[in-house]
C-alpha positions as CSV (number, residue, x, y, z in Angstrom):
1,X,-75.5,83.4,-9.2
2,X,-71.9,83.7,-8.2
3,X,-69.9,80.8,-5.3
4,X,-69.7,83.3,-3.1
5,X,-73.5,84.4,-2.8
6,X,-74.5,80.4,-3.3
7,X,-71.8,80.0,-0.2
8,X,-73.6,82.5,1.8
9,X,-76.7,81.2,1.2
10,X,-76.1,77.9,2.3
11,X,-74.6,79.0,5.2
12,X,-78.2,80.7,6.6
13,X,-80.3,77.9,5.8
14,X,-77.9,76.0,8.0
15,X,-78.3,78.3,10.3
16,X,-82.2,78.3,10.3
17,X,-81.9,74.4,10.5
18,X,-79.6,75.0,13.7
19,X,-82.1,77.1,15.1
20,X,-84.9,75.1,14.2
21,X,-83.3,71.8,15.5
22,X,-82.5,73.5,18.4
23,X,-85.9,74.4,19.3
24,X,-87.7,71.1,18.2
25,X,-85.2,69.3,20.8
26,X,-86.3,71.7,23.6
27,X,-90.0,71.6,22.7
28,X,-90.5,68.4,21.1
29,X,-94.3,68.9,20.5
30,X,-93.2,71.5,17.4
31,X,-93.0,68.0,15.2
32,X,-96.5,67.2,16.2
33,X,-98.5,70.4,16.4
34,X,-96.5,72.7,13.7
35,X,-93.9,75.6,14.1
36,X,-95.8,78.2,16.1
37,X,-95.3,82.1,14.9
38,X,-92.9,82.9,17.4
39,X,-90.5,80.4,16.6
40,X,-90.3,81.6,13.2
41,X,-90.1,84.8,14.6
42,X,-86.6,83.7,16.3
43,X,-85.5,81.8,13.4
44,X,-85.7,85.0,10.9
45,X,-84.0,87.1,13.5
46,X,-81.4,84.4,14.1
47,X,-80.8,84.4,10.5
48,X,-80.4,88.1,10.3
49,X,-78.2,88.0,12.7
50,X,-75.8,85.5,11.3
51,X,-76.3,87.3,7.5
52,X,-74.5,90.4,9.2
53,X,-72.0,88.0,11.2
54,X,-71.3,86.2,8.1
55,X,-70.8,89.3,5.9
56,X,-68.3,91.0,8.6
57,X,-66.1,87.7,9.2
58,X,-66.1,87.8,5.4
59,X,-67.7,83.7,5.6
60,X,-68.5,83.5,2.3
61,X,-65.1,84.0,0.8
62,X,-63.6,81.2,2.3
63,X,-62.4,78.4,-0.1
64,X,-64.3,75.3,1.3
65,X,-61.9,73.3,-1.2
66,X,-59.0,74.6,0.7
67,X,-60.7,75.3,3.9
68,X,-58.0,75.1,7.3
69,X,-57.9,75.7,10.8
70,X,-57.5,79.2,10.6
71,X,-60.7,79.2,8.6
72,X,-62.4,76.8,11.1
73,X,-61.9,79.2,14.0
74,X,-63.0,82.7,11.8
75,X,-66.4,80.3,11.6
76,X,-66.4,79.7,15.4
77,X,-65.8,83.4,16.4
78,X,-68.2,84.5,13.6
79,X,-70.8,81.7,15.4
80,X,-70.2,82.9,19.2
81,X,-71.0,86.4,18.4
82,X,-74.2,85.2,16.6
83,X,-75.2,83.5,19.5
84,X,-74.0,85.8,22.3
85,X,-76.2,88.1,20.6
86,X,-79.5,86.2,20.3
87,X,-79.1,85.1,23.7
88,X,-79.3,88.8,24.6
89,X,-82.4,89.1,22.3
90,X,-83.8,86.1,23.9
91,X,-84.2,87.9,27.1
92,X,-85.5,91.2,25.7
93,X,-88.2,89.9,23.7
94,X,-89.2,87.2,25.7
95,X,-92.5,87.9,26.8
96,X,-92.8,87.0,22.9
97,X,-90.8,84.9,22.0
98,X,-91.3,82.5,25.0
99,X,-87.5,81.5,24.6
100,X,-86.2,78.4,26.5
101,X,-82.9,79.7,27.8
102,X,-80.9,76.7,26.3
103,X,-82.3,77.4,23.0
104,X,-79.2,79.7,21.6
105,X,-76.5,77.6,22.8
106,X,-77.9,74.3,21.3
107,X,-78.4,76.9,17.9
108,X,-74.9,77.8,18.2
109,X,-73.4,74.3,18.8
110,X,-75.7,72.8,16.1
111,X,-74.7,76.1,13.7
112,X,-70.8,75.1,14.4
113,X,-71.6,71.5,13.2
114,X,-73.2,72.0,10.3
115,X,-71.6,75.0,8.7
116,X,-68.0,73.2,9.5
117,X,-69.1,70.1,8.3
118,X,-69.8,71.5,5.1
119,X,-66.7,73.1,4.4
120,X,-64.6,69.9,5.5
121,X,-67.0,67.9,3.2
122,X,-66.3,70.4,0.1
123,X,-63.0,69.7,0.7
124,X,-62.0,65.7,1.2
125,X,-64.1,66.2,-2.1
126,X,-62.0,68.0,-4.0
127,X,-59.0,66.1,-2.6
128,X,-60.3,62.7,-3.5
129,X,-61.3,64.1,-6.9
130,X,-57.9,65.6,-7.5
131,X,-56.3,62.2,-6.7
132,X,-58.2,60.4,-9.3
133,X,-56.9,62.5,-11.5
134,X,-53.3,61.7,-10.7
135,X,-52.7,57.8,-9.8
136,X,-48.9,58.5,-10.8
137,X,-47.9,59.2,-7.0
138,X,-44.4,58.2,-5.3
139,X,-44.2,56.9,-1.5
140,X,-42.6,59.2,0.4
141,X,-40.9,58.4,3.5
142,X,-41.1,61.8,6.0
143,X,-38.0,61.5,8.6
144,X,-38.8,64.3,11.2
145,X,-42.1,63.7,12.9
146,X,-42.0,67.8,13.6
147,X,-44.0,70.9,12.4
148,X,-42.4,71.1,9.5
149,X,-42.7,67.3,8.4
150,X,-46.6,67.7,9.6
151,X,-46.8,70.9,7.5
152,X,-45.2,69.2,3.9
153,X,-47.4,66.1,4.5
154,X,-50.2,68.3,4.8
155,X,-49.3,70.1,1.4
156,X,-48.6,66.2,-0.3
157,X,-52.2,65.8,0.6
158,X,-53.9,68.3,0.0
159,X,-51.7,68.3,-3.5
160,X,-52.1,65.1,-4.9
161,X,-51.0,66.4,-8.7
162,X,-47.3,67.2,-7.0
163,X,-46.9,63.5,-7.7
164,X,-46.6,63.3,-4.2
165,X,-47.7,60.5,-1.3
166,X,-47.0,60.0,2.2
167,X,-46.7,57.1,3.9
168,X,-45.7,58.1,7.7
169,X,-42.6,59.4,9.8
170,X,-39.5,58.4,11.1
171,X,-37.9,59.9,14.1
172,X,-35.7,59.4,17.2
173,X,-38.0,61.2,19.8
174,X,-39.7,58.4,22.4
175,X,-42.7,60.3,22.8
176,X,-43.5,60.1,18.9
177,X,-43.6,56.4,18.3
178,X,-46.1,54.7,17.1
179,X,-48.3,57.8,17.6
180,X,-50.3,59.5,14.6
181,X,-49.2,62.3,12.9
182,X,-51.7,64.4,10.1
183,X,-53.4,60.9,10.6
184,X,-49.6,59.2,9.3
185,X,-47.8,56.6,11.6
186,X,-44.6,57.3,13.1
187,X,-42.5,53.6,11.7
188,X,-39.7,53.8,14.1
189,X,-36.4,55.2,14.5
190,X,-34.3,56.6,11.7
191,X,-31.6,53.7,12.3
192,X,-34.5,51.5,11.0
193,X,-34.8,53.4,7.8
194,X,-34.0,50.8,5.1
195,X,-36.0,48.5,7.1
196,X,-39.2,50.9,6.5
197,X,-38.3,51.6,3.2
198,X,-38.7,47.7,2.6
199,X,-41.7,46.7,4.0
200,X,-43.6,49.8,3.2
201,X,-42.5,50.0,-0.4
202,X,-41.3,54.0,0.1
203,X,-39.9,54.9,-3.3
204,X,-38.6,58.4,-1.5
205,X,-37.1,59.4,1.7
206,X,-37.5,63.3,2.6
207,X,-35.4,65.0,5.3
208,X,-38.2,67.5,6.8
209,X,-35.9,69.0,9.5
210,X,-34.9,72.5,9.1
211,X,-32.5,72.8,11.5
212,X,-30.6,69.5,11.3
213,X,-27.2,69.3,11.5
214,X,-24.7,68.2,8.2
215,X,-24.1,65.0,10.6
216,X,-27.7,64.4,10.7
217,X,-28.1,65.1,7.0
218,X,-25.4,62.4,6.0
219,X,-26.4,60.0,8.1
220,X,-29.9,60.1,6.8
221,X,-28.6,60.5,3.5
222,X,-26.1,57.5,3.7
223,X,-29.7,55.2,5.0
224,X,-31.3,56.2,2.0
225,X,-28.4,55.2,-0.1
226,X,-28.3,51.8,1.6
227,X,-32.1,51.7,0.8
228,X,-31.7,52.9,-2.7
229,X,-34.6,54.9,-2.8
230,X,-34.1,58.8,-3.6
231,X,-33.9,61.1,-1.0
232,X,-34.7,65.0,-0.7
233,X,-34.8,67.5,2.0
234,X,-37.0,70.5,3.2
235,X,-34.6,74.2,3.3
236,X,-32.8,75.3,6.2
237,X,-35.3,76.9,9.0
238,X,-34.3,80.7,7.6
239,X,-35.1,79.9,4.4
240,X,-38.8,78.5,5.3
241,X,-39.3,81.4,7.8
242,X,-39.4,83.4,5.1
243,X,-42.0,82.4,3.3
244,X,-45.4,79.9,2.9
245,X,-44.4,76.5,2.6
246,X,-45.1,74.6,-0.1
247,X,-44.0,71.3,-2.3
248,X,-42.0,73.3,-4.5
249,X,-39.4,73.8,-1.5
250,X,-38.9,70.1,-1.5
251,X,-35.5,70.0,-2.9
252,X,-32.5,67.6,-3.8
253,X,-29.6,67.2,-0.9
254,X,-26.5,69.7,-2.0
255,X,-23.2,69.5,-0.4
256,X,-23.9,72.9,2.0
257,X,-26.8,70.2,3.6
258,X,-23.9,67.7,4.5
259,X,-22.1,70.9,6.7
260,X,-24.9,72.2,8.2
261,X,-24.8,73.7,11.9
262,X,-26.9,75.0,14.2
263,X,-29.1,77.6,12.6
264,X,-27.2,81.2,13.8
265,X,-29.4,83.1,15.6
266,X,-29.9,86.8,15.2
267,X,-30.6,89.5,16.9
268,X,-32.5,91.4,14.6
269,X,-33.6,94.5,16.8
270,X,-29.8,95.1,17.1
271,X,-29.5,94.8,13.2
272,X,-32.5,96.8,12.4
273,X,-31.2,100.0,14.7
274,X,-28.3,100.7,12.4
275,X,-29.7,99.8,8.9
276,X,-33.6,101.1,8.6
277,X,-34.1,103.9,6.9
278,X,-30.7,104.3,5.8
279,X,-28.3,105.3,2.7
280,X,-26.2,101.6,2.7
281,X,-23.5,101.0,0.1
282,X,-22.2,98.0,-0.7
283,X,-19.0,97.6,-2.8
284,X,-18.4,94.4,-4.2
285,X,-22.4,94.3,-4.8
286,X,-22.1,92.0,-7.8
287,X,-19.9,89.4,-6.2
288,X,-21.3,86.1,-4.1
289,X,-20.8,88.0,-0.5
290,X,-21.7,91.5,-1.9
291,X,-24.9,90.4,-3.7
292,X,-26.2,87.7,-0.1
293,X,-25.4,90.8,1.8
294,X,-27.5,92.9,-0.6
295,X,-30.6,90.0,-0.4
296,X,-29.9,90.8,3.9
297,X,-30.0,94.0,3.4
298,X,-33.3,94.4,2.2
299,X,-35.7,92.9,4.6
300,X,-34.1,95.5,7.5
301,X,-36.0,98.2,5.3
302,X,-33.0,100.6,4.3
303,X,-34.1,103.9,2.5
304,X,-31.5,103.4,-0.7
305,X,-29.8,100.4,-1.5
306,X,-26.4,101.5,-3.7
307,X,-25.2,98.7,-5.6
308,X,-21.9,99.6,-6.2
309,X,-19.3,97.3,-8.4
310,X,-16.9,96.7,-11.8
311,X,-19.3,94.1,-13.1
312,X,-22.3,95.4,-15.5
313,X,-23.8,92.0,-16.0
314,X,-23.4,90.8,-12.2
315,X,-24.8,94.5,-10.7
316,X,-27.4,94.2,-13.5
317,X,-28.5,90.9,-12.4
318,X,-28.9,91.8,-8.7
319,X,-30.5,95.4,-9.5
320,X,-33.1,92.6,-11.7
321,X,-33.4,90.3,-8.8
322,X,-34.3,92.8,-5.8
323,X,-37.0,94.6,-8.2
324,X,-38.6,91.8,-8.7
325,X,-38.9,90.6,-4.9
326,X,-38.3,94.4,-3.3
327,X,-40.3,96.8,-4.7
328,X,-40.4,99.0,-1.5
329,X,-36.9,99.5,-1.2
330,X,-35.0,101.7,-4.0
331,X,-32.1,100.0,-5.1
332,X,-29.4,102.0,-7.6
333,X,-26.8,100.1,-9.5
334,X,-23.4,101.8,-10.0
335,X,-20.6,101.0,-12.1
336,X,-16.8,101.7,-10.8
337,X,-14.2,100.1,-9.6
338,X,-12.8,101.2,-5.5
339,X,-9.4,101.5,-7.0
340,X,-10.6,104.9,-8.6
341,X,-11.2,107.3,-6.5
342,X,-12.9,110.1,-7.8
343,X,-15.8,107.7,-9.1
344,X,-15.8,106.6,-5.7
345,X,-15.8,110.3,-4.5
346,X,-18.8,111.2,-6.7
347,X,-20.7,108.2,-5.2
348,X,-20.5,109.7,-1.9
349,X,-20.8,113.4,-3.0
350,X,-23.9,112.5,-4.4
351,X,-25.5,110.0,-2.1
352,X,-23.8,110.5,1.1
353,X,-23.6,107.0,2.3
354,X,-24.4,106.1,6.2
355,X,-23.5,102.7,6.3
356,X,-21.1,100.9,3.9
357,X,-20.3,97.3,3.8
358,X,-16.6,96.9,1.7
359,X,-16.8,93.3,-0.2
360,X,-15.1,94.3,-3.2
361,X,-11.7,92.3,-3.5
362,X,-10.1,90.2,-5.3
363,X,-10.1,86.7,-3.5
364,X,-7.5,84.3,-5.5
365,X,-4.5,82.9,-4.2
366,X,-2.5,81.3,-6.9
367,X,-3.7,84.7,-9.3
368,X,-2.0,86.8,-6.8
369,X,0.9,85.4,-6.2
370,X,1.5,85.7,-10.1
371,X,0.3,89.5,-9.8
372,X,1.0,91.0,-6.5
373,X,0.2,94.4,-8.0
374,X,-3.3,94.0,-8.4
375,X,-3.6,92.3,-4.8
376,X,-2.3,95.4,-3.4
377,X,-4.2,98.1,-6.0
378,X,-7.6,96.2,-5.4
379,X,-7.4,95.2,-1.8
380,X,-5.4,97.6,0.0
381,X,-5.3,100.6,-2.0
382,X,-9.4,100.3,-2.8
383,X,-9.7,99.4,1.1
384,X,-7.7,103.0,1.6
385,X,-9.9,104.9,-0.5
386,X,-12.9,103.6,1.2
387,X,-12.0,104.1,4.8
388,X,-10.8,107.6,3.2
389,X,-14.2,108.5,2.2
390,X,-16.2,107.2,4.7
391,X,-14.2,109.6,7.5
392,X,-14.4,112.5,4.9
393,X,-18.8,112.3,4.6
394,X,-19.0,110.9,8.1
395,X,-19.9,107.5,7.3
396,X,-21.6,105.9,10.8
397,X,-20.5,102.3,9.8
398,X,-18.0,100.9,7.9
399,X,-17.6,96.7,7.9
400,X,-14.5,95.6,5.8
401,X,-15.1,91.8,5.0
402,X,-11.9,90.2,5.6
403,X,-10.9,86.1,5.8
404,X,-8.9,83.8,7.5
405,X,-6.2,83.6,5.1
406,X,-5.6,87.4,6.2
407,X,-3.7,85.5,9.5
408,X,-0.2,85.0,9.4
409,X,-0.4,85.2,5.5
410,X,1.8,82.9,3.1
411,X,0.3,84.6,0.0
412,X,0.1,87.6,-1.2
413,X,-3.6,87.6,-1.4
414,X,-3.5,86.6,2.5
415,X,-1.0,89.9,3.1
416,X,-3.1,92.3,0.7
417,X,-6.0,91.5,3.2
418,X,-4.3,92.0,6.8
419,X,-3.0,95.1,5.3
420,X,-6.5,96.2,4.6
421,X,-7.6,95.3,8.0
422,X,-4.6,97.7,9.3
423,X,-6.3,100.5,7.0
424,X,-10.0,100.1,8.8
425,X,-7.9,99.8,12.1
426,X,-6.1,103.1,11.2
427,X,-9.0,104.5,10.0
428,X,-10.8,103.9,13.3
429,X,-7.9,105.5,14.8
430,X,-9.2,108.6,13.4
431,X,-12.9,108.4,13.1
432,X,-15.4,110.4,15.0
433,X,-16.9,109.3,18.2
434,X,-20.4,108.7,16.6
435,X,-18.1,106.4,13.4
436,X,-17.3,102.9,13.8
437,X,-15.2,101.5,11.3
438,X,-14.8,96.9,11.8
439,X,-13.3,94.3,9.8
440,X,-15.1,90.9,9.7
441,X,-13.0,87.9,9.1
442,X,-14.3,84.3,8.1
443,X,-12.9,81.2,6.3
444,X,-14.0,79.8,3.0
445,X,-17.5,80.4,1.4
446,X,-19.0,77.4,-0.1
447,X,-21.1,77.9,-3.5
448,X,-19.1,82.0,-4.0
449,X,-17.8,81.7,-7.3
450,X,-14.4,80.0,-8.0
451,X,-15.4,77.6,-4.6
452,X,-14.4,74.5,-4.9
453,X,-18.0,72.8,-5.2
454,X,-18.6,74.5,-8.6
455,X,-15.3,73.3,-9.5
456,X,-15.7,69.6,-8.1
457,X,-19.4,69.5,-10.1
458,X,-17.5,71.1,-13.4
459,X,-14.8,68.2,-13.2
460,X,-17.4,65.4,-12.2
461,X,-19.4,66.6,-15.3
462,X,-16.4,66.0,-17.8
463,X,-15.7,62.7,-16.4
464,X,-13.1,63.8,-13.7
465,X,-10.9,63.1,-11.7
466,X,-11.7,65.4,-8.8
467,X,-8.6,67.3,-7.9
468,X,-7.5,68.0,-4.8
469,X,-3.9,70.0,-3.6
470,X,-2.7,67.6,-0.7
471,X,-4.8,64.4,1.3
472,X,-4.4,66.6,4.7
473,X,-5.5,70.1,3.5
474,X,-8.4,71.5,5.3
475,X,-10.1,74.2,5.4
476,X,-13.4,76.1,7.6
477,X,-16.6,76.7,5.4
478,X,-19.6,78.4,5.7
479,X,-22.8,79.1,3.7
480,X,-22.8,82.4,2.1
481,X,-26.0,83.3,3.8
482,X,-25.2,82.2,7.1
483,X,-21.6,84.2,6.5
484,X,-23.5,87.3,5.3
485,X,-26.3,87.3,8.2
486,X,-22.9,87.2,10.8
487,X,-21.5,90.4,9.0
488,X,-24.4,92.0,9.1
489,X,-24.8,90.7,13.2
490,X,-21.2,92.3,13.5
491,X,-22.0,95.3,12.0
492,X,-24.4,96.0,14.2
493,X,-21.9,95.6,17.7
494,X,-20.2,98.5,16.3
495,X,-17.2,98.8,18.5
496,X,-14.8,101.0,16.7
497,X,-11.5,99.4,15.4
498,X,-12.3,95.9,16.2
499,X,-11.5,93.1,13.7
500,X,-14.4,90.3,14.5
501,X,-13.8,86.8,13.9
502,X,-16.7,84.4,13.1
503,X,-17.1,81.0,14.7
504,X,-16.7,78.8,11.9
505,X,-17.0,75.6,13.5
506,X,-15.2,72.5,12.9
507,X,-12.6,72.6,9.7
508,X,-13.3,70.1,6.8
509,X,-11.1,68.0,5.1
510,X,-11.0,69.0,1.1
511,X,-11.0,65.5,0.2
512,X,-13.7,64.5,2.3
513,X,-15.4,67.2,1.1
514,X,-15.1,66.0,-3.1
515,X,-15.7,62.4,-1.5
516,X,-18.9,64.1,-0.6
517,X,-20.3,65.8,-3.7
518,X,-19.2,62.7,-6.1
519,X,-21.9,61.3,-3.0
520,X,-24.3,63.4,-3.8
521,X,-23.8,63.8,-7.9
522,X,-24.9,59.5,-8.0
523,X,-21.2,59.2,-10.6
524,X,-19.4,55.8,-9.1
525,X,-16.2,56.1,-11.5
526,X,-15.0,59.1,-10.5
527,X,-11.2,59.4,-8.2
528,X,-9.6,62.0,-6.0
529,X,-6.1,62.5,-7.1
530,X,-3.7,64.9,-5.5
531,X,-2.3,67.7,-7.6
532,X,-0.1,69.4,-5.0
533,X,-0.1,72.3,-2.8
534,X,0.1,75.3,-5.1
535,X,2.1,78.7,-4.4
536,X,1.1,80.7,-1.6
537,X,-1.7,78.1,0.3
538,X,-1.5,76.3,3.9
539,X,-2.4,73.4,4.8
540,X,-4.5,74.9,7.5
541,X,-5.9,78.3,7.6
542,X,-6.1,80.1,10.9
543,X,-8.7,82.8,12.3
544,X,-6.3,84.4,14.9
545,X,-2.8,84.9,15.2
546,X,-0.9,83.1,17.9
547,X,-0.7,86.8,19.3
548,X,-3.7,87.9,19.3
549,X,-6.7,85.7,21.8
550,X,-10.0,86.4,21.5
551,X,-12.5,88.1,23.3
552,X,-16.4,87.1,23.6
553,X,-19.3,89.5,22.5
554,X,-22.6,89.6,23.1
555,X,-23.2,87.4,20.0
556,X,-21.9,83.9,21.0
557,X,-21.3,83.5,17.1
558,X,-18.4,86.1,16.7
559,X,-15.2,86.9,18.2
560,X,-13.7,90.3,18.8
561,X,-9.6,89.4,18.0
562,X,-7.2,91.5,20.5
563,X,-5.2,93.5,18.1
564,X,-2.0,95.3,18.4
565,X,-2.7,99.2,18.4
566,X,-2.1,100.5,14.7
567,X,0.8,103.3,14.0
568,X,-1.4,105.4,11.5
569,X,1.8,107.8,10.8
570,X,3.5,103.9,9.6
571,X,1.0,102.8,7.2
572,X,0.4,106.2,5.9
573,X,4.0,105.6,5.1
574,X,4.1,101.7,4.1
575,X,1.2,102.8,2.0
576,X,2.6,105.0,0.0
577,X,5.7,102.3,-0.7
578,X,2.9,99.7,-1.6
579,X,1.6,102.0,-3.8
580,X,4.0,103.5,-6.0
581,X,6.0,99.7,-6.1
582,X,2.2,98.3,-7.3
583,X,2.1,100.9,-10.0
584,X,5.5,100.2,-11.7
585,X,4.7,97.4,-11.0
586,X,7.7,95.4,-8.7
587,X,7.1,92.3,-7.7
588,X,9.7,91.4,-5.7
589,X,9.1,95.2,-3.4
590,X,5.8,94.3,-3.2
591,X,6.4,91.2,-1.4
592,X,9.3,93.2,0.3
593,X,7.2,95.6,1.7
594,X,4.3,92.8,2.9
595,X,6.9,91.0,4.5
596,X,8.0,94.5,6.9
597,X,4.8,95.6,7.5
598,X,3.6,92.3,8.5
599,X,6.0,90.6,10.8
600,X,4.0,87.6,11.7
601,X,3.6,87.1,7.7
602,X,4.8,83.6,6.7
603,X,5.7,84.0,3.0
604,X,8.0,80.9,1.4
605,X,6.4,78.3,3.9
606,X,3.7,76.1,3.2
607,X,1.7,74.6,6.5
């Protein structure tokens, strides 16, 4: 006999002894004289009538061992139609049955009980059973009294083998102290953290609040420190919204934790419009932007994904990674490079692309100021063949990703990217009324490749010193999924020829920053040491020129920056002197060139 008949079983004979109960409180003389025919009568009927309850509400495949809430109530619903229904029979049949009218509703109540009971039983059994198997369990300390520190202390309990135990919540909110939570107590404040940690002998402190702030993050993080007990932290609230929760979420604190902001908020209706069912290219699809974008992408339910990039391990490896979690969605992976533009032409011959996000670039400072040529062959002249394209097939959206160092540039890189903001602006100039052709522009990435994090890690792992440019350098970060959800956001307020600027919050100091992840990484002999501003970077980076202002949108994320109108007959003809001085190649022209069409350009100066 299989669980789930044996479940089913026992579920009816508590209903019967419901019933039953029911009946001998009502008619108390049934203990003395015996269970007359008609009460048997109603019992079978009863019991009938729950078998076919029991069997829609699909009762006996619950998991008692892992029984919840939502199970709980699939019970009740399952136990008010039951009785609904013999109460009806009641009346009908009760020239036989001789029914007292209270009889269902004690059944019903009494049916609840017991068949709930049960199921709660079965599982503070396997629980307790489970944690004698694993007396191995840290303390944890929960700060965030929330949902989400309620829904991980839930999953510590009911997982005793994660090695996991909690002991009770901290948090700032008045209403939550000293109050229970998942049958934890709230300790105090988070100021009192390394008090708690004391007395109650926590040997873990975990930050279970999705959308803290990086100020709220260090400051918990510097407690725990003072504590010296270990400390980990729950995702970001997009990260959890995408998925059960569960222990193995729990992770250590990175560096991205310590800048946290406000979790961006979407407006996914407006995203959805432009990208389901669609033919989306991305270019660039193997890099850090190109391949979050991709990840974006998917969950909008395009119609063909085209992966599109130089790379044949890195457009491999995202081609791997969407089969695996994407099925639905047909992704294609294309080797070529934006710079040649009859591969590019083929691409769009063949799969007529409506929406095309343009990531490919090359993002280096210092390796483009010691090879213009290829600044202005990738960025600009790939940017051209692009925009080229997409007006040739009709493209209905085009979204240039673009960055701060694009505003009044001191590097070459810097230049190669205005100028390819000035090609989507031309090309915008020209595009149909149903095209619109954007750039987005945003500061540094943290975690893209070449970042400095990686770099920081790689020189903390060798020993160090951490090297930083100049004491006062500073710079705006984001997360690369929080910068690719915003280019997907602009993408979809589509007003042709705009170049939308993302708000990128408060800059960070570089030093601060490696002061951070030496922090985080536990090492206590490594130094910062200044190397030196190198050719072509700022001080500062900027998002606007002094020129241009900024205008609000309906997003209060992103900017729309108030551009000069573009001469298209000019670049056509500043392009064609960029592009035969990048093919000798000539340095010194190149820079020449820059320097005319960008008057604003700062090339020689270091801020």
């Amino acid at each position: 006999m299989n669980g789930t008949l044996i479940k089913f079983l026992i579920d009816l004979a508590l209903w019967a002894a419901a019933a039953l109960f029911a009946y001998a409180f009502r008619k108390p003389t049934l203990v003395t004289f015996g269970i007359p025919l008609n009460v048997v009568g109603y019992i079978g009927l009863s019991v009938v009538v729950m078998a076919v309850a029991a069997w829609y509400y699909r009762l006996p495949r619950q998991t008692w061992r892992r029984v919840g809430v939502p199970d709980l109530m699939v019970l009740a619903r399952a136990v008010m139609i039951s009785t609904l229904v013999m109460f009806a029979l009641g009346f009908i049949l009760q020239s036989w049955l001789q029914l007292p009218r209270s009889v269902p509703l004690l059944s019903g109540v009494l049916g609840v009980l017991l068949m709930g009971s049960v199921r709660v039983l079965s599982r503070l059994l396997a629980e307790k059973v489970r944690s004698r198997g694993t007396p191995d369990q840290r303390r944890v300390l929960i700060v965030g009294a929330g949902s989400a520190g309620a829904l991980f202390a839930r999953e510590m309990l009911r997982h005793p083998e994660s090695g996991l135990r909690p002991i009770g919540f901290m948090d700032d909110e008045a209403g939550k102290q000293r109050q229970l939570v998942v049958g934890l107590p709230v300790f105090g404040r988070i100021a009192d953290l390394p008090e708690i940690v004391s007395r109650e002998g926590a040997q873990e402190v975990l930050i279970a609040v999705p959308s803290a702030s990086g100020d709220f993050v260090r400051h918990v993080v510097d407690l725990a420190r003072e504590a010296q007990v270990r400390y980990r932290i729950i995702p970001g609230v997009f990260e959890i919204l995408s998925g059960d929760v569960n222990i193995n979420q729990i992770r250590d604190v990175n560096v991205e934790d310590l800048l946290r902001r406000p979790p961006v908020q979407l407006n996914t209706s407006e995203i959805a419009g432009y990208l389901k069912d669609r033919v989306i290219l991305v270019t660039g699809a193997g890099g850090s932007i190109g391949s979050e974008l991709v990840r974006q992408l998917v969950p909008f339910e395009p119609r063909i994904i085209l992966l599109f990039g130089r790379g044949e391990n890195s457009i491999f490896s995202i081609q791997q990674e969407l089969t695996r979690s994407f099925q639905e969605v047909e992704k294609i992976a294309l080797i070529g490079d934006v710079r040649d533009e009859a591969r590019l032409r083929a691409v769009f011959e063949e799969y007529r692309p409506e929406v095309v996000f343009h990531a490919a670039a090359h993002k280096h400072v210092p390796l483009m100021e010691r090879t213009p040529s290829e600044a202005i062959l990738n960025n600009v002249m790939g940017t051209r063949n692009v925009v080229n394209l997409c007006l040739e097939y009709g493209t209905l959206r085009l979204v240039n990703v673009s960055t701060d160092k694009a505003v009044n540039p001191t590097s070459v890189m810097g230049a190669s990217k205005r100028v390819a903001e000035m090609v989507v602006s031309a090309g915008a100039a020209r595009a149909q009324p149903h095209q619109a052709f954007v750039s987005v522009r945003f500061g540094n990435v943290l975690g893209s490749r070449g970042s400095v994090v990686p770099t920081f890690m790689a020189q903390i792992r060798s020993g160090g010193p951490i090297t930083v440019t100049h004491p006062d350098m500073v710079r705006y970060f984001m997360t690369i999924p929080e910068a690719s959800r915003l280019v997907l956001q602009a993408g979809g307020l589509a007003e042709n020829g705009k170049v939308y600027v993302l708000n990128m919050g408060d800059p960070v100091k570089i030093a601060d920053l490696a002061r951070d992840v030496i922090r985080l990484s536990g090492a206590t002999n490594v130094d910062v040491v200044f190397s030196g501003i190198r050719p072509g970077e700022k001080l500062y980076e900027e998002l606007m020129t002094t020129s241009e202002g900024i205008d609000a949108t309906t997003h209060m994320e992103i900017f729309s920056a108030k551009l000069a109108p573009v001469d298209t007959e000019l670049i056509d003809r500043e392009l064609r002197l960029l592009a035969e001085h990048a093919a000798q190649p000539n340095p010194d022209a190149i820079r020449t060139d820059l320097a005319r069409l960008i008057p604003e350009n700062k090339f020689g100066q270091v801020r």
